[in-house]
C-alpha positions in Angstrom: -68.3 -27.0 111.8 -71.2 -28.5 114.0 -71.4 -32.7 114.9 -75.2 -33.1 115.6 -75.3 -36.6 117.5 -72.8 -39.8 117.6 -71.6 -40.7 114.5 -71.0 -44.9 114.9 -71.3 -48.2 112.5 -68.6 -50.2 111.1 -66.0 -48.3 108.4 -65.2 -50.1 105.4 -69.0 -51.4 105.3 -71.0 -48.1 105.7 -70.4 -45.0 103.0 -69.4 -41.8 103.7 -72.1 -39.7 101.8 -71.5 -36.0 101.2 -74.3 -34.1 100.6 -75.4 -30.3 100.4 -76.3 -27.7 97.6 -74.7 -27.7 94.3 -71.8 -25.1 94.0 -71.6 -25.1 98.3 -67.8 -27.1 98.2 -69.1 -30.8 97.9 -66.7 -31.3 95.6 -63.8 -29.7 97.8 -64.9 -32.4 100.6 -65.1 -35.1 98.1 -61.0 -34.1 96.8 -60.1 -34.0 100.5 -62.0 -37.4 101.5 -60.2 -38.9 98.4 -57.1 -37.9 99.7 -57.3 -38.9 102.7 -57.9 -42.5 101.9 -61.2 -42.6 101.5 -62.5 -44.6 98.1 -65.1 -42.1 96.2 -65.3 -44.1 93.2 -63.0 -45.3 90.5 -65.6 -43.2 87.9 -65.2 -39.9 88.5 -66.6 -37.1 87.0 -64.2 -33.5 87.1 -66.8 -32.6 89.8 -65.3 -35.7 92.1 -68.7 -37.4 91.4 -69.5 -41.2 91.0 -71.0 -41.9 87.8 -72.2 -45.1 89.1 -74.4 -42.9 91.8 -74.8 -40.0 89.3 -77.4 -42.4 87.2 -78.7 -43.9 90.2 -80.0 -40.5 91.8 -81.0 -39.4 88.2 -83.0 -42.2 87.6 -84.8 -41.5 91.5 -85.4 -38.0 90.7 -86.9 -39.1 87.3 -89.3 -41.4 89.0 -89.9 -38.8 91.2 -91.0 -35.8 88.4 -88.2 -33.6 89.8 -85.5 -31.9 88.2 -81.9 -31.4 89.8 -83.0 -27.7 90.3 -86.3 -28.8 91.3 -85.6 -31.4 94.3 -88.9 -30.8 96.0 -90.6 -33.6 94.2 -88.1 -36.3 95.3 -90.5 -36.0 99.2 -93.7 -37.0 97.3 -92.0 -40.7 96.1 -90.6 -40.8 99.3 -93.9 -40.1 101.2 -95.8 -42.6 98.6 -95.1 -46.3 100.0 -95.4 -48.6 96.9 -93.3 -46.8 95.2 -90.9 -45.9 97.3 -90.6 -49.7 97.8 -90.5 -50.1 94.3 -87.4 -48.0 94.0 -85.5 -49.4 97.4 -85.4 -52.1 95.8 -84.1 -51.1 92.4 -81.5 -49.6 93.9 -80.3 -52.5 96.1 -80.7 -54.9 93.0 -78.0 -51.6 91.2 -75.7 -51.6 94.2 -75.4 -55.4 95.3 -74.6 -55.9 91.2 -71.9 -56.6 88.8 -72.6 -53.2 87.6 -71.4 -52.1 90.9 -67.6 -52.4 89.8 -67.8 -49.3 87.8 -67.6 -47.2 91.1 -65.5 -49.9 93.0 -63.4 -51.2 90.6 -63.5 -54.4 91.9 -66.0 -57.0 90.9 -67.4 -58.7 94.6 -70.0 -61.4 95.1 -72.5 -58.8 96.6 -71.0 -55.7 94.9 -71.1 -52.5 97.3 -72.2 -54.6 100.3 -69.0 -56.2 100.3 -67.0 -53.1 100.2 -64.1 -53.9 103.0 -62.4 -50.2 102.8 -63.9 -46.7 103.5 -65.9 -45.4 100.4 -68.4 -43.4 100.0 -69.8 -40.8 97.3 -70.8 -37.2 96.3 -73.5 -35.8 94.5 -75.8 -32.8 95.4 -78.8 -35.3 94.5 -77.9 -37.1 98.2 -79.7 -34.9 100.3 -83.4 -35.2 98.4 -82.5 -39.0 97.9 -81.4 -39.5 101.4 -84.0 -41.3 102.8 -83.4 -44.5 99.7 -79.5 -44.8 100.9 -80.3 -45.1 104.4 -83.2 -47.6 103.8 -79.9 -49.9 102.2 -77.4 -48.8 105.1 -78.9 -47.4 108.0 -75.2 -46.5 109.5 -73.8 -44.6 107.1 -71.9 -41.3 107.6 -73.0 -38.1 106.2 -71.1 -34.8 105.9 -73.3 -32.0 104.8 -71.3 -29.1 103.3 -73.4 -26.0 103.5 -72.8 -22.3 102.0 -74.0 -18.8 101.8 -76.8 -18.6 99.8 -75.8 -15.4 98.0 -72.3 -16.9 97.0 -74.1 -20.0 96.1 -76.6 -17.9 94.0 -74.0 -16.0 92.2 -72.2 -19.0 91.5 -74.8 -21.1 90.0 -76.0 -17.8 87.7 -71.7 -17.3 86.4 -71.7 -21.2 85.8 -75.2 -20.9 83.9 -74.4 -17.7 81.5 -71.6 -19.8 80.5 -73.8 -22.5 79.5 -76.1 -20.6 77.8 -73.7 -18.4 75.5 -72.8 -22.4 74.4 -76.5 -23.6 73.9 -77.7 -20.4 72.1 -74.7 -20.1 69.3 -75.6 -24.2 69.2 -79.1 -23.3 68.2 -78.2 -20.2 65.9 -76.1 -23.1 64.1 -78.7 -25.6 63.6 -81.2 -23.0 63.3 -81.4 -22.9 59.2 -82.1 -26.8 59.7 -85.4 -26.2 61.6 -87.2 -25.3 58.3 -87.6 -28.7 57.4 -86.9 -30.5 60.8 -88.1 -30.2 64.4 -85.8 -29.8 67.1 -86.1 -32.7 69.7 -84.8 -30.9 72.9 -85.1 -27.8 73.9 -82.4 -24.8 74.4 -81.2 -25.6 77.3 -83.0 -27.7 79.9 -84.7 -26.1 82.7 -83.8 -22.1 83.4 -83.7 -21.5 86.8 -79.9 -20.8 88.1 -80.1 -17.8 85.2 -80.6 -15.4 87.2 -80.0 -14.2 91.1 -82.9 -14.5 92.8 -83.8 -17.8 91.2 -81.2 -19.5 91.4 -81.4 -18.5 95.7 -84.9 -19.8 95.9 -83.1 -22.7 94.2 -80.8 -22.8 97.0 -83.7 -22.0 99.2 -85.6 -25.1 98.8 -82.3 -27.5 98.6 -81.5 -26.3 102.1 -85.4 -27.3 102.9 -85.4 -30.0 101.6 -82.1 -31.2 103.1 -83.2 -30.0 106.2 -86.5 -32.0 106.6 -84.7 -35.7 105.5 -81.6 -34.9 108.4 -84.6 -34.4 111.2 -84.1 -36.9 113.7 -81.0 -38.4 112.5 -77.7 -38.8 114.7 -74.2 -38.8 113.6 -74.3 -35.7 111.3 -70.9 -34.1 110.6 -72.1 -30.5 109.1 -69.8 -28.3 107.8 -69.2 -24.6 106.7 -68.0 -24.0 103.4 -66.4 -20.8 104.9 -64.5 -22.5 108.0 -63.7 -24.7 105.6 -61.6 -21.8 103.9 -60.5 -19.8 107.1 -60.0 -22.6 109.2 -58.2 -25.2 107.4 -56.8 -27.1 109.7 -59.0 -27.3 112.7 -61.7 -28.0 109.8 -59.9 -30.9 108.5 -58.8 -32.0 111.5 -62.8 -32.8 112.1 -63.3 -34.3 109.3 -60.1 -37.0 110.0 -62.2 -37.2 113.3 -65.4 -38.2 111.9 -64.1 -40.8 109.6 -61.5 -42.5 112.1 -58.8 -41.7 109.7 -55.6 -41.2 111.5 -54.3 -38.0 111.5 -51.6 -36.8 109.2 -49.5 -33.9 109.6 -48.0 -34.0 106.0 -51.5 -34.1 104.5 -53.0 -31.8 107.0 -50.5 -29.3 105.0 -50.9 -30.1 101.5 -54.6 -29.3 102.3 -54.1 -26.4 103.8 -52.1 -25.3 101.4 -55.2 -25.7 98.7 -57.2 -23.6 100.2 -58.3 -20.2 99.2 -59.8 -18.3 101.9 -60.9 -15.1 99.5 -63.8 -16.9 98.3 -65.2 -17.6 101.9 -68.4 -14.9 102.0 -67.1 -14.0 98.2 -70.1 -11.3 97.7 -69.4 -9.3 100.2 -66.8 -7.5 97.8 -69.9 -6.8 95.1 -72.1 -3.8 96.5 -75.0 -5.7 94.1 -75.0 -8.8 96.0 -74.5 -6.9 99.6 -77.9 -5.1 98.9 -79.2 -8.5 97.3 -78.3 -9.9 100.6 -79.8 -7.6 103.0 -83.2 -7.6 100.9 -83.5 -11.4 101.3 -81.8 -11.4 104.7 -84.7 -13.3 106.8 -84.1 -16.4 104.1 -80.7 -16.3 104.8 -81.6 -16.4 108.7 -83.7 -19.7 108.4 -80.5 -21.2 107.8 -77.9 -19.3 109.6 -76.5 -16.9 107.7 -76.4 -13.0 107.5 -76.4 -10.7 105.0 
């Protein structure tokens, strides 16, 4: 668990963004940020993620050409001024609105900007769409939750053969129907968590991505999925830390007792995805792993 810089700016008014690669333990952060007082939206998804932001960052991405497994493309709205302008100030408009009280709750004169409690929000999208949230608050705290590539590759290939044994017996339903009528989506929507070594170059270019919109910003509390698991408490404890929220014994043990550390560097027990690792072990090193 690594704090690069001085994490400062008022609480209450500045979110607590988590960001990081789909499948890494965002979701575990946003559960323990919940619990530990910290507002992450009265519209959340199982996932622990806002709604509200769920359609903002789609809608960014969507302007952008890119695709949640496809986050490159977010850099080129980013890099293009107008546009980037353009959106800024969508998303202001979104956030300072009535609209706003979906994720709050609470229906305030300026929406979000009036927020008087710690809140923040979760969503893999953050990272790519980093640089639009700090253009509205500047201050804001970010936790970046970051995993081993092969586990996060393994994961996001399980999650996506169960979604595809879904979409194909969909289409062998409606397949007789297709005789006299087109079909107006596809099989499933992009393909690239299917298999191993896609769904790491996925992770890959996340982590890239990610990477380039943290450069040169302070105040970054980074965290490792697996300390996260083996190191519960000294883990959380930093977290508590980061977001001045006092420090509670009683909670510090619930957590705790949530945790599973067997899933911390969870391919190491599959001989595939040992020799998997080793073969695309100077990957891994850009980012600080091993095989």
């Amino acid at each position: 668990m690594t704090t690069i810089g001085q994490a400062d700016g008022p609480q209450g008014t500045n979110p607590i963004v988590v960001i990081g690669m789909h499948r890494s333990g965002t979701s575990l952060v946003s559960r323990l940020l919940d619990q530990s007082g910290v507002l992450m939206g009265k519209d959340l998804q199982s996932d622990h993620e806002s709604k509200f932001f769920i359609g903002l960052n789609k809608w960014i991405y969507s302007n952008a050409g890119a695709d949640w497994a496809r986050p490159s493309a977010v850099a080129e709205l980013v890099d293009f001024e107008p546009a980037r302008e353009n959106v800024e100030q969508y998303l202001r408009v979104r956030v300072s609105s009535r609209s706003s009280r979906k994720f709050s709750g609470r229906t305030l004169r300026n929406g979000l900007l009036d927020l008087d409690c710690p809140w923040g929000w979760k969503d893999p999208r953050n990272g790519p769409a980093l640089s639009f949230w700090q253009s509205i608050w500047p201050e804001m705290k970010i936790i970046r939750v970051v995993r081993h590539g092969v586990d996060v590759a393994a994961s996001l290939k399980n999650r996506s053969s169960r979604h595809w044994a879904h979409a194909s017996s969909r289409f062998e339903k409606w397949l007789p129907q297709y005789r006299w009528r087109s079909s107006k989506s596809p099989i499933r929507r992009g393909q690239r968590a299917a298999t191993l070594s896609n769904a790491f170059e996925f992770w890959a270019e996340q982590m890239s991505v990610e990477r380039a919109a943290l450069e040169g910003r302070d105040g970054i509390l980074e965290i490792r999925y697996e300390e996260l698991l083996t190191e519960p408490e000294a883990s959380l404890g930093n977290i508590l830390e980061y977001i001045s929220a006092p420090e509670d014994p009683n909670l510090l043990s619930i957590l705790t007792e949530s945790m599973d550390p067997s899933r911390a560097f969870a391919y190491k027990e599959d001989q595939d995805l040992r020799a998997f690792a080793e073969r695309n072990s100077e990957t891994l090193g850009k980012f600080g792993y091993g095989p």
